[in-house]
C-alpha positions as CSV (number, residue, x, y, z in Angstrom):
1,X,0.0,0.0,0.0
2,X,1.3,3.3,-0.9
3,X,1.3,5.6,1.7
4,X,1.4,9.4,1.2
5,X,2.8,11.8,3.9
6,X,2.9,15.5,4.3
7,X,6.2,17.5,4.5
8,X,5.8,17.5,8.0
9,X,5.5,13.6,8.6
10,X,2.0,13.2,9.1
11,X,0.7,10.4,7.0
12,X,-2.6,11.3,4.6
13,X,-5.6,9.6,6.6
14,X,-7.4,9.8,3.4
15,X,-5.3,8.1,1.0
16,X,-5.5,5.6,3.7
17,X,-8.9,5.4,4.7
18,X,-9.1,4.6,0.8
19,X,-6.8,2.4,0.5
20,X,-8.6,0.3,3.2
21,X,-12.1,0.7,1.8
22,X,-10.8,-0.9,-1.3
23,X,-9.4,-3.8,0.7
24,X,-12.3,-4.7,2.2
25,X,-14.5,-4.2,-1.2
26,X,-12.1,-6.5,-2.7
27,X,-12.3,-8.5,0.2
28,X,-16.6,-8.6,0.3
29,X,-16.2,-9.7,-3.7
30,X,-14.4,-12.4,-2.8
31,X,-16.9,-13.7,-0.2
32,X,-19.2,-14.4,-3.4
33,X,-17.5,-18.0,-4.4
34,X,-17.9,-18.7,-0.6
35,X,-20.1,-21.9,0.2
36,X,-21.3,-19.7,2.9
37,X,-22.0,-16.3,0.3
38,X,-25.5,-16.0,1.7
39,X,-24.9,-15.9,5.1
40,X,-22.1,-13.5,4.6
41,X,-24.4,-11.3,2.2
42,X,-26.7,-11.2,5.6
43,X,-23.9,-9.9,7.9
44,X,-22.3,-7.7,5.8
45,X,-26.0,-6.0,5.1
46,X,-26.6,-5.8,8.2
47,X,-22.8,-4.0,9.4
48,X,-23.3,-2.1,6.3
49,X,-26.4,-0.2,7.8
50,X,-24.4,0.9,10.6
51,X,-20.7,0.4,10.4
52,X,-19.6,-1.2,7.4
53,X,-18.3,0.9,4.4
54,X,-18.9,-1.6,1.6
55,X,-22.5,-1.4,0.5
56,X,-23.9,-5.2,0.2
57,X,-24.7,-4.4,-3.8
58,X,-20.8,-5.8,-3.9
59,X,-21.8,-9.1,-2.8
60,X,-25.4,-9.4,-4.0
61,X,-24.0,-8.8,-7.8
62,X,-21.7,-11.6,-8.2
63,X,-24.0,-14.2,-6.2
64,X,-27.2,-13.1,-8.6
65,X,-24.9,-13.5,-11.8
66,X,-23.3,-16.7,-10.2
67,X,-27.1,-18.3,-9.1
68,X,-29.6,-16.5,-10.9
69,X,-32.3,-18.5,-9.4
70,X,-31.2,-17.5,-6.0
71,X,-31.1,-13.6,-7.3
72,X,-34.4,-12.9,-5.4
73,X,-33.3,-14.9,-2.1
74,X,-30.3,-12.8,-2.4
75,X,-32.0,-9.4,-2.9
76,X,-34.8,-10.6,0.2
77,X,-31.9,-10.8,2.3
78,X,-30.4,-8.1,1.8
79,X,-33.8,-6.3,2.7
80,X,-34.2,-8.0,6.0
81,X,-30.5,-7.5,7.0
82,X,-30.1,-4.4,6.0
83,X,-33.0,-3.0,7.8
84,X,-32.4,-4.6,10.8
85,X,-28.8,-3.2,10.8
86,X,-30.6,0.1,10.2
87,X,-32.8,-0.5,13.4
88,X,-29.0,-0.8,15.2
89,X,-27.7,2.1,13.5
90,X,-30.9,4.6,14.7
91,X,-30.3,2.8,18.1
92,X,-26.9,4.0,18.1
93,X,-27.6,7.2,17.1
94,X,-30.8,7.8,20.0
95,X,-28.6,6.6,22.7
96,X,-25.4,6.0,22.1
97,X,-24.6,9.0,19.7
98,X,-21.6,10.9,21.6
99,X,-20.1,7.5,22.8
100,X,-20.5,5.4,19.3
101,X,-22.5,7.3,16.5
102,X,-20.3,10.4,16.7
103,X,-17.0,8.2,16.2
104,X,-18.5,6.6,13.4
105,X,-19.4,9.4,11.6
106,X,-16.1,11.1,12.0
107,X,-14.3,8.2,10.8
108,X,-16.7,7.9,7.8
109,X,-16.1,11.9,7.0
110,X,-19.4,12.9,7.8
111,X,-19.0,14.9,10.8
112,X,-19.4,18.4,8.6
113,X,-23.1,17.9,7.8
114,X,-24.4,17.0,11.2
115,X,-25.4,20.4,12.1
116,X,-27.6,21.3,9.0
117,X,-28.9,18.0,9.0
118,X,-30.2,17.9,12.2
119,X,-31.8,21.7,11.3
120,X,-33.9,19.9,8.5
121,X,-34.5,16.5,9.1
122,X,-37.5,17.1,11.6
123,X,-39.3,17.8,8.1
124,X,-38.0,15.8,5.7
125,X,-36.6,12.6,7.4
126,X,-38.4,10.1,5.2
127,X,-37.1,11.9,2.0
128,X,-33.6,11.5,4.0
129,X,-34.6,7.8,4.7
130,X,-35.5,6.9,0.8
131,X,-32.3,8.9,-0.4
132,X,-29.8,7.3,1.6
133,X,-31.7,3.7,0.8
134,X,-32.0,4.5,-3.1
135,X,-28.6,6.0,-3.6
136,X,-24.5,5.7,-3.3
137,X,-25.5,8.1,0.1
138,X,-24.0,5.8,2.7
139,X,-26.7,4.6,4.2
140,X,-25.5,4.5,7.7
141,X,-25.1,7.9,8.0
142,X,-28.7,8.3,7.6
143,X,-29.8,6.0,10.1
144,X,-27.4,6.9,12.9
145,X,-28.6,10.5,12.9
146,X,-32.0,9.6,12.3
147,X,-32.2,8.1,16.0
148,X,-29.8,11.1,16.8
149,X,-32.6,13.2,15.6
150,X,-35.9,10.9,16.8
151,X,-37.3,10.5,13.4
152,X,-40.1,8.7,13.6
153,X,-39.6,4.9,14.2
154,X,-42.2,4.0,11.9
155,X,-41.2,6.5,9.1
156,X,-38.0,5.2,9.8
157,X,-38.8,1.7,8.9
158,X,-41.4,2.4,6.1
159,X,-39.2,4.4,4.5
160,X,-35.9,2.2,5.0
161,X,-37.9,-1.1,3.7
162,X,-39.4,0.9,0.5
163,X,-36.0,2.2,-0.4
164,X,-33.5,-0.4,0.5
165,X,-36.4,-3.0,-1.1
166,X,-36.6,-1.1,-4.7
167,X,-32.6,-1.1,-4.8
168,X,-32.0,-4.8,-4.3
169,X,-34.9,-6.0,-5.8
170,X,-34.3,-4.3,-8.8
171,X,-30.7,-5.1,-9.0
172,X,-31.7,-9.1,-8.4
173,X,-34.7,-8.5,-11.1
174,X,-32.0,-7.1,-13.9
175,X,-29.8,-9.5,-13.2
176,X,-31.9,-12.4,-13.4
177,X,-33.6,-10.9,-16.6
178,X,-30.0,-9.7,-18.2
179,X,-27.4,-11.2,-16.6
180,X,-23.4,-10.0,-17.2
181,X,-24.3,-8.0,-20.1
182,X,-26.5,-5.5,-17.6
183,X,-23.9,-5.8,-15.2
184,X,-21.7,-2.4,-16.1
185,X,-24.9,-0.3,-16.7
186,X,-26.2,-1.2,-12.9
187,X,-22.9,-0.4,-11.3
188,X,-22.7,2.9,-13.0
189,X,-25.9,4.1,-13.7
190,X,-28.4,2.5,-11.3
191,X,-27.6,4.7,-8.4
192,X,-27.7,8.0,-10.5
193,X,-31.1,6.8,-12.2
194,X,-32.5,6.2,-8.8
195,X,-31.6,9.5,-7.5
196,X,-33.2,11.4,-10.6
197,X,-36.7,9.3,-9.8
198,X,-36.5,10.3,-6.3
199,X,-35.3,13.8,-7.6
200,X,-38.8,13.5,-9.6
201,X,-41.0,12.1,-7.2
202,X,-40.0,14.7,-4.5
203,X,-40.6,17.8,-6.7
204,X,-44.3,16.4,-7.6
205,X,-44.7,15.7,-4.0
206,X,-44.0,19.6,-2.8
207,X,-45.8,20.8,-5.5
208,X,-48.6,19.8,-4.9
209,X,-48.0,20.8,-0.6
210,X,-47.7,24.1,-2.5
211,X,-50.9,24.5,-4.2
């Protein structure tokens, strides 16, 4: 691993923060050829709510192109995990925030956009909740300041199993239909298409709170 330092000695925490990231992604795509890939599909959707910087679409790819007929298991899976690993992260976040959440989010980078998300997110948590779930937004982030913040349990989950349930599904679905050919097109274009639906589906939504 290269390592970059400053004049001054200090090493770059961010070249190695991203170094490591990339380990463990490369490490997660590897887990796919395990006998036990479902199982570890499970775990790292659940760590991934809270925790884990890897999102579990680097898992659940492989195994749907590897078992197509398992594509939906996969993708139900990563539903059930990864909301319940959500339900940890918002309980880190209502009472553990200063001891654990706050950590978290400063070794994830996202310390800078606690205070105007807390401003906002009494309003729009769901909309927060369906972003993070729909889109390359880690996820985690969302859910540790959304107990920070009491969102609304049931919001919470609603939203969380709408979101994360649309991503995987979909991903399993295009698979199954497409296989490796679609492969490319989900890993770099599925996120941004998402985001502009949700873009969409937000701007009808206030409109018509407007009229």
């Amino acid at each position: 691993m290269q390592v970059i330092r400053h004049p001054g000695g200090y090493t770059d925490r961010f070249a190695t923060e991203g170094a490591l990231i990339r380990q463990l992604y490369d490490w997660t795509m590897r887990l796919a050829g395990h006998r036990h890939a479902l199982a570890a599909l499970a775990v790292i959707s659940f760590l991934e709510s809270s925790v884990f910087p890897v999102p579990p679409d680097a898992l659940l790819i492989p195994i749907a192109l590897a078992q197509p007929g398992r594509a939906f298991l996969a993708a139900g899976i990563c539903l059930a995990a990864s909301v319940l690993g959500g339900l940890f992260g918002y309980l880190l976040g209502a009472v553990a925030f200063d001891q654990l959440g706050g950590p978290i989010l400063q070794f994830l980078g996202k310390t800078d956009s606690v205070e105007s998300f807390f401003a906002a997110y009494n309003e729009y948590g769901a909309w927060a909740v369906l972003f993070a779930g729909l889109t390359p937004f880690p996820y985690k982030v969302i859910t540790i300041l959304s107990g920070a913040t009491g969102l609304s349990l049931p919001v919470f989950v609603a939203a969380s199993i709408l979101s994360r349930g649309i991503r995987f599904f979909l991903v399993a679905a295009l698979l199954w239909k497409f296989g490796e050919p679609i492969r490319a097109l989900i890993e770099r274009y599925l996120s941004v298409a998402l985001a502009l639906l949700l873009a969409a589906a937000a701007a009808i939504y206030f409109s018509f709170r407007l009229l």
